[in-house]
C-alpha positions as CSV (number, residue, x, y, z in Angstrom):
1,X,0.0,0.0,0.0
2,X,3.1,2.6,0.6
3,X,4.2,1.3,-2.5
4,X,1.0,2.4,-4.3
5,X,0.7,5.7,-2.8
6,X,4.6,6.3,-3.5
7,X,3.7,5.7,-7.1
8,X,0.8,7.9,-7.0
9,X,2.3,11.2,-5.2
10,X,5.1,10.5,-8.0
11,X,2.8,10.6,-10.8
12,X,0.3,13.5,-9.0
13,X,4.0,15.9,-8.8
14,X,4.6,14.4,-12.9
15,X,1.5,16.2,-13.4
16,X,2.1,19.0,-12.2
17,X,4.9,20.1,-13.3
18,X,4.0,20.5,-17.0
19,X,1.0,22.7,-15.6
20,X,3.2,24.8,-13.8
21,X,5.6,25.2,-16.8
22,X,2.5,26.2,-18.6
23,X,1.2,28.5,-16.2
24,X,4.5,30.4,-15.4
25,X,5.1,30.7,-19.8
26,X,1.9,32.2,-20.0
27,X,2.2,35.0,-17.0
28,X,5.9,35.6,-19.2
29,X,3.8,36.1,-22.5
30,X,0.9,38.2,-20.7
31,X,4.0,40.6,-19.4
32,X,5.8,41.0,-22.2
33,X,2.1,42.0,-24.3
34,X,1.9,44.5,-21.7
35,X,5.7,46.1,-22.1
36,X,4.9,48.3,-24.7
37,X,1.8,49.9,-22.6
38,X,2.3,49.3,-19.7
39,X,3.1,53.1,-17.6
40,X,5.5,53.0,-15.0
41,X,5.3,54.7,-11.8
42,X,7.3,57.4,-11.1
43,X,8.5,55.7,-7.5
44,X,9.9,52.9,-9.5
45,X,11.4,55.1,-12.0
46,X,12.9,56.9,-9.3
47,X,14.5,53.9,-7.4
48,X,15.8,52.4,-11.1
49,X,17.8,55.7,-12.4
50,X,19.5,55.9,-8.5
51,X,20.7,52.8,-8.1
52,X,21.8,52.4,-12.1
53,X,23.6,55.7,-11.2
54,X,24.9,54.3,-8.1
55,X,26.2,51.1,-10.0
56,X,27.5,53.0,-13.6
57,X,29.9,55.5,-10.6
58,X,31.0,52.4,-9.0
59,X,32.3,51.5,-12.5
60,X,29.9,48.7,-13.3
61,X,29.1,48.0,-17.0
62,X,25.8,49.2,-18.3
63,X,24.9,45.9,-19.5
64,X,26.1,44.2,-16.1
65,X,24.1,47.0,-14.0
66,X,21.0,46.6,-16.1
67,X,21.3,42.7,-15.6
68,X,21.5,43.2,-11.9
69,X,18.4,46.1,-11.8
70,X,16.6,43.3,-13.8
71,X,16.6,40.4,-11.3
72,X,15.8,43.0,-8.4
73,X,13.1,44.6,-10.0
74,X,9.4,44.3,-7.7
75,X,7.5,45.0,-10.8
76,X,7.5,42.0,-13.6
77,X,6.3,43.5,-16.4
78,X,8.7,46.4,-15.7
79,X,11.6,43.2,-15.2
80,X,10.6,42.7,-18.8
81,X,11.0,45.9,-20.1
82,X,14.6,46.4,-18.3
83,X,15.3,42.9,-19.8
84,X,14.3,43.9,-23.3
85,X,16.7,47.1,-22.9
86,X,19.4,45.3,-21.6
87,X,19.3,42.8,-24.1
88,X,19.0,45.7,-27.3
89,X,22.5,47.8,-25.3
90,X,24.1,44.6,-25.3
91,X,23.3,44.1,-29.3
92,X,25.0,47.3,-29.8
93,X,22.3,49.8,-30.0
94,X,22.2,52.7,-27.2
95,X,21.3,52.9,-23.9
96,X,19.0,55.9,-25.2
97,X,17.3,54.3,-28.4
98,X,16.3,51.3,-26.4
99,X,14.7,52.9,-23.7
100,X,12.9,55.1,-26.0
101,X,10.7,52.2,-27.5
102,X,9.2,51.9,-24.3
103,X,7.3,55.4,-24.1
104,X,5.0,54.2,-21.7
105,X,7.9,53.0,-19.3
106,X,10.6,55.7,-19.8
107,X,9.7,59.2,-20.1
108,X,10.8,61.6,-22.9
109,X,13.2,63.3,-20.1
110,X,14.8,60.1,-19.0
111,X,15.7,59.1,-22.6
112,X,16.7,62.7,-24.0
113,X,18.9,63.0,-20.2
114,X,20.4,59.3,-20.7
115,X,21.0,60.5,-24.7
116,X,23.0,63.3,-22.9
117,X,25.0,61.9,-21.0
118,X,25.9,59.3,-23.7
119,X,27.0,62.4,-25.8
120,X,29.0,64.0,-22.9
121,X,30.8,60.3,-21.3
122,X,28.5,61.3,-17.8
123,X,26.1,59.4,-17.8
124,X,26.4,58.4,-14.3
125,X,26.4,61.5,-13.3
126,X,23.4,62.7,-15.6
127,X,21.4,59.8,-13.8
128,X,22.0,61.3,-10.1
129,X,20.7,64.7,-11.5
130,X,17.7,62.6,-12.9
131,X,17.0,61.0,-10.3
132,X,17.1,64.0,-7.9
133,X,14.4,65.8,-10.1
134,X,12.4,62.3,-9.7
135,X,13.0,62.1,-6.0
136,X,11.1,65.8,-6.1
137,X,8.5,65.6,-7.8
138,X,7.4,62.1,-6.2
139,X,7.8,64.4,-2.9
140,X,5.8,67.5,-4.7
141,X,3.1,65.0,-5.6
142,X,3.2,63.2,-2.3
143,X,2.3,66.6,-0.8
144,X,-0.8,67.3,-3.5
145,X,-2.1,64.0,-3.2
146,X,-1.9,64.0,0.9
147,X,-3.7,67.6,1.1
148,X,-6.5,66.1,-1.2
149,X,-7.0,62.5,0.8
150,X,-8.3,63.8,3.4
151,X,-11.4,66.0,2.0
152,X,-11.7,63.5,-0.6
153,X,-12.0,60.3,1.7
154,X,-14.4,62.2,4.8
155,X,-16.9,62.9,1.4
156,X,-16.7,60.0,0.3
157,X,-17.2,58.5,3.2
158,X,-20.3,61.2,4.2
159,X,-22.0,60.0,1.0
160,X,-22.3,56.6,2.0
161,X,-23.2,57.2,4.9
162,X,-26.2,59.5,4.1
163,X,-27.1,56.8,1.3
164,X,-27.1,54.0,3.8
165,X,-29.4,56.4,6.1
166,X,-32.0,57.1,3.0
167,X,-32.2,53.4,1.4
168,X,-32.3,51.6,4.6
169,X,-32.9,53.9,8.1
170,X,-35.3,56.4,6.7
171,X,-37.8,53.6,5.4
172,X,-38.6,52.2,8.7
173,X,-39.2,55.5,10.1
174,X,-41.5,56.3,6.9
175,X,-43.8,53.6,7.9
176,X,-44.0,54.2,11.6
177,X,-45.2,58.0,10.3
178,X,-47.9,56.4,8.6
179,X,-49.4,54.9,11.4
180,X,-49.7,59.1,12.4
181,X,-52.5,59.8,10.5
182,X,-51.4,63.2,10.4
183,X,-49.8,65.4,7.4
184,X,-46.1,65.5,8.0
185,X,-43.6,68.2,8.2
186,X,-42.4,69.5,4.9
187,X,-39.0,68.2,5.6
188,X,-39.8,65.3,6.3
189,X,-41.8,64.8,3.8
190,X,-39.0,65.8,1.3
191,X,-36.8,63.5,2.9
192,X,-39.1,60.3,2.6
193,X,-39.7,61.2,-0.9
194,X,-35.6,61.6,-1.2
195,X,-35.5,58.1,0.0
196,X,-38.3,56.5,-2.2
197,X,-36.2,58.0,-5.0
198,X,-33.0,56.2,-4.4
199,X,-34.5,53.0,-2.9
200,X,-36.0,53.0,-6.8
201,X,-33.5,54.3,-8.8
202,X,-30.6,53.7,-7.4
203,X,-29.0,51.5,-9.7
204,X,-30.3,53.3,-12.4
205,X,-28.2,56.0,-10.8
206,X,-24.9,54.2,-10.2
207,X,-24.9,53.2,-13.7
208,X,-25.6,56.7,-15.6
209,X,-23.1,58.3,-12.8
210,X,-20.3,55.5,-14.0
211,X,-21.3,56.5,-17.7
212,X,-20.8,59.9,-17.1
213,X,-17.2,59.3,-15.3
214,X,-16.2,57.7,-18.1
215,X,-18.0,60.6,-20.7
216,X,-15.7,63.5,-18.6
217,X,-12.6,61.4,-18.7
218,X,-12.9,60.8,-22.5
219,X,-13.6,64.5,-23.2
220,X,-10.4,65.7,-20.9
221,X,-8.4,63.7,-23.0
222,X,-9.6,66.0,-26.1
223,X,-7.7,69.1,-27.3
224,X,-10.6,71.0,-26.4
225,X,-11.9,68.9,-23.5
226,X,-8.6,69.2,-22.1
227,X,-8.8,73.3,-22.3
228,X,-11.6,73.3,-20.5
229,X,-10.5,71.3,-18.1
230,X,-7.5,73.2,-17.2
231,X,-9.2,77.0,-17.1
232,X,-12.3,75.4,-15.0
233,X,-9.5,73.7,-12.5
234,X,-7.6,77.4,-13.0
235,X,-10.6,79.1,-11.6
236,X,-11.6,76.6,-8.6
237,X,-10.7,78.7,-5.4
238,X,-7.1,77.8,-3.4
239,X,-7.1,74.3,-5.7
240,X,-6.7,76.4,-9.1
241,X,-3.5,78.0,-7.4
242,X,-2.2,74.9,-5.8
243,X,-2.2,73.3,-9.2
244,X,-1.0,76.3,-11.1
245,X,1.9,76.6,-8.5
246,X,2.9,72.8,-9.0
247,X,2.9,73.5,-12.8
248,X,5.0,76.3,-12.5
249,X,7.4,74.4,-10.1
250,X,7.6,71.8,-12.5
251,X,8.1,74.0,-15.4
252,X,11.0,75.9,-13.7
253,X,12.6,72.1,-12.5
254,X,12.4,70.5,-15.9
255,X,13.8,73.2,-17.7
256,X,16.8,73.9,-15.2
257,X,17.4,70.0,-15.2
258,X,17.6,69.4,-19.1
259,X,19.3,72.9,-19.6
260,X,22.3,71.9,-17.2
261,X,22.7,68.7,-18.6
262,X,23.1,69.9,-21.9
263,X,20.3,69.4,-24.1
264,X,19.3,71.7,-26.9
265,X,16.2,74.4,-25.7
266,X,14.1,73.1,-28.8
267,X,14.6,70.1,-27.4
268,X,14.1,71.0,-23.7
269,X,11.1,73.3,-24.4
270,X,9.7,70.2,-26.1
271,X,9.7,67.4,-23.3
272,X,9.1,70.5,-20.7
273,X,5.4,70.8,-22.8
274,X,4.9,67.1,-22.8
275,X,6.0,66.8,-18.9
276,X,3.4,69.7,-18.0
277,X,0.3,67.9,-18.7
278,X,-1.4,71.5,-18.8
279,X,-2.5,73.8,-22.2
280,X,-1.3,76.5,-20.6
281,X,2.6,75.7,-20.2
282,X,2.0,73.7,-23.1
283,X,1.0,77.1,-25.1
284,X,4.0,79.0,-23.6
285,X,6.3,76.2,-24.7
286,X,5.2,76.2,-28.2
287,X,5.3,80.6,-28.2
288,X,8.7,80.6,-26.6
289,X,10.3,77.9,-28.9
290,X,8.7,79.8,-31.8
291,X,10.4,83.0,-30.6
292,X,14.0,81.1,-29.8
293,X,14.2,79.9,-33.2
294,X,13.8,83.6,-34.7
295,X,16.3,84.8,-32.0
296,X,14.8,85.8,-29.3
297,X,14.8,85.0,-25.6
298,X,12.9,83.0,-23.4
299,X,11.9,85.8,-20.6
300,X,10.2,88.0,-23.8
301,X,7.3,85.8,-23.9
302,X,6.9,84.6,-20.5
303,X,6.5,88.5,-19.8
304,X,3.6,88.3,-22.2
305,X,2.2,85.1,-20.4
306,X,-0.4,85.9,-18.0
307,X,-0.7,82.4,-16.3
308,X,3.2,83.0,-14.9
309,X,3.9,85.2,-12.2
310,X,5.7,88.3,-12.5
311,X,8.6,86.7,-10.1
312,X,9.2,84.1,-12.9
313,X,9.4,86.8,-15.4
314,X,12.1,88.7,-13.4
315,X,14.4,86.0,-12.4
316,X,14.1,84.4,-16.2
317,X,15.3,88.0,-17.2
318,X,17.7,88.6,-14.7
319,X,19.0,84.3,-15.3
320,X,19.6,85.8,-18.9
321,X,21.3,89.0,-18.2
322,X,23.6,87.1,-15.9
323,X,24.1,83.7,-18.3
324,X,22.4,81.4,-15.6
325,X,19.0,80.9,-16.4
326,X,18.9,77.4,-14.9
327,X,20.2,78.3,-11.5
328,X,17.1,81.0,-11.8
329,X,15.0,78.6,-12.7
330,X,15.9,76.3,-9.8
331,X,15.8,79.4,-7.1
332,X,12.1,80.1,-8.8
333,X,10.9,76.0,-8.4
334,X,12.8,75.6,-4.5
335,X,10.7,79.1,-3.9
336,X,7.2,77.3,-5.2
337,X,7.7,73.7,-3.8
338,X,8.0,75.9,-0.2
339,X,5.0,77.8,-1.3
340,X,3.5,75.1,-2.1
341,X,3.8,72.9,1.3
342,X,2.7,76.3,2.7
343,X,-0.7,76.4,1.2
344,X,-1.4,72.6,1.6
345,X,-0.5,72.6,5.5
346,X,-2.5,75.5,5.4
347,X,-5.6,74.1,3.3
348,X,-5.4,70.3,5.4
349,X,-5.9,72.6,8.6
350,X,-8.6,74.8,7.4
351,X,-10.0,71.6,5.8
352,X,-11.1,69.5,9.2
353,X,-12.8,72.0,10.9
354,X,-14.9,73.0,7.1
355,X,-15.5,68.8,6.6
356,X,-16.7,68.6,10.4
357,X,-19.3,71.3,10.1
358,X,-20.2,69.8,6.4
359,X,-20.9,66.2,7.9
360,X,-22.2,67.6,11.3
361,X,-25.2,70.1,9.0
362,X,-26.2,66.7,6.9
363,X,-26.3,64.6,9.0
364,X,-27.9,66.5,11.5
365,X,-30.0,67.7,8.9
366,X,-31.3,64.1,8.4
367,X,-32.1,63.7,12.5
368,X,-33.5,66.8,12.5
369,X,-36.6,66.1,9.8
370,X,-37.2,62.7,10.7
371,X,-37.4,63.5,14.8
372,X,-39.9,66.5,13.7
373,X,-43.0,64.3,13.8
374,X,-42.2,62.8,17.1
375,X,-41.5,66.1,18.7
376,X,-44.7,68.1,17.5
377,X,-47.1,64.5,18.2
378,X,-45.4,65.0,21.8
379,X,-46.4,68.8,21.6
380,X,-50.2,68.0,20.8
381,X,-50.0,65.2,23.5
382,X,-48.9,67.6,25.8
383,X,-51.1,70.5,25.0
């Protein structure tokens, strides 16, 4: 009998195996379909371009570092993609042209600072500066995203909430009332008749409010949709100036970056348009590379920019006048990124006590109408 279920436990792992081979081959093939689309995360990004910078100034190879950043890498489909490169460098074609065929993966500022330092001999050095200007704006962004949590999850959560009171509180309520005989309080009325409503329609309403996500994030993506998008988030009160501010400290960073490192300004102006992700820097970018190419300088048509600041007129000028516009440009982005942990301290303070008072008037609103029949029934009893 051992014998038996020796052989069977054999034959059970013989079987196995082959499924596992199978299964592992086909998570390979379903990462390497996703290579070419598949966006990376700036954190990653980060964390790849310091320690490839780290290993090319210890005097590694490049193809030797990339093999190493390969086997280490969290992400698989991003393994892939540095596997891909790795293999292409060690073909003979550059470090730059390979990582340029994954877009998605490698932005247009990581291959035209790697293409840099190729032309220069530094790339390990052009690496630490890129990954310094990663390592900020994952800590700009960081800051954004952590002064929008906050008001973003207590609304969330409020909404629930109230919807859990309609649907499934406010119904057991609505048929004690009836047993009143009485014509309720307007409020309360409106409230019960809030609550039919959603106990009816709600699905109906989850559906069309998914549709409608997915309409508004197709039309941002638009030229025009994504013009609108931008002047509407422009003109929303402290959040159109916290974004305006992280575009302008981006700007000013990305510039002073790829000018240092010594990239062409047609060039630079280019991937700075592409990094903004806004029409308005985007516009500028186009009017100032227009006005380079004739001759001109940069601070003559950020003067005639209203969306930047007069202070990032005046140092541009003053960067020109002195031959150190990038050193400007970095004084102008360290002065923003200050300004802008400034106003989002500021706006997660003023935030709790505006969300408190939010949740405390709805949901107190909803106790308030639905207690109104029990307090005037305990009026007339007492009269």
């Amino acid at each position: 009998m051992a014998t038996l279920n020796l052989g069977i436990s054999k034959a059970t792992r013989a079987n196995r195996a082959p499924f596992r081979t199978g299964s592992a081959l086909a998570k390979q093939k379903a990462y390497e379909r996703q290579a070419k689309r598949k966006r990376i995360k700036l954190e990653e990004m980060t964390v790849f371009t310091q320690q490839l910078a780290a290993m090319l100034d210890a005097g590694l190879p490049l193809v030797s570092a990339l093999e190493a950043l390969e086997e280490q890498a969290g992400n698989p489909v991003f393994q892939v993609i540095i596997r891909k490169v790795r293999t292409e460098v060690a073909a003979g074609r550059s470090f730059s042209e390979a990582c340029a065929a994954y877009p998605n993966a490698f932005p247009k500022l990581f291959v035209s600072m790697v293409e840099a330092g190729e032309a220069s001999g530094g790339l390990a050095e052009i690496l630490e500066k890129t990954s310094v200007y990663f390592e900020d704006t994952v800590k700009l962004l960081r800051q954004v995203k952590a002064a929008l949590m906050y008001p973003i999850a207590v609304i969330a959560l409020a909404i629930i909430l109230v919807n859990v009171l309609l649907i499934f509180v406010i119904p057991v309520f609505s048929e004690m009332f009836s047993d009143f005989g009485s014509e309720l309080p307007t409020p309360t009325q409106i409230l019960i008749g809030i609550s039919e409503f959603l106990r009816t329609y709600i699905l109906l309403l989850l559906v069309g409010l998914i549709g409608l996500l997915w309409l508004l994030r197709r039309a941002a993506r638009t030229p025009r949709g994504r013009i609108l998008k931008d002047r509407l988030i422009l003109k929303i009160p402290v959040l159109g100036e916290l974004t305006r501010k992280v575009n302008l400290s981006r700007f000013c960073r990305t510039y002073a970056i790829l000018m240092r490192s010594g990239v062409p300004i047609l060039r630079t102006l280019e991937i700075v348009a592409a990094a903004s992700n806004n029409v308005f820097v985007e516009g500028a970018c186009r009017d100032v590379a227009k006005h380079v190419s004739q001759g001109g300088q940069v601070s003559e048509i950020v003067a005639q920019d209203d969306y930047f600041p007069p202070m990032v007129k005046h140092m541009t000028k003053a960067g020109e006048r002195t031959g150190n516009v990038d050193g400007m440009m970095v004084k102008v982005a360290d002065f923003y990124d200050a300004e802008i942990e400034t106003l989002v301290a500021a706006l997660t303070s003023l935030m709790e006590p505006l969300l408190i008072c939010f949740l405390g008037i709805v949901i107190g609103g909803i106790v308030m109408a639905m207690f109104l029949p029990i307090f005037e029934l305990s009026s007339v009893a007492g009269g």
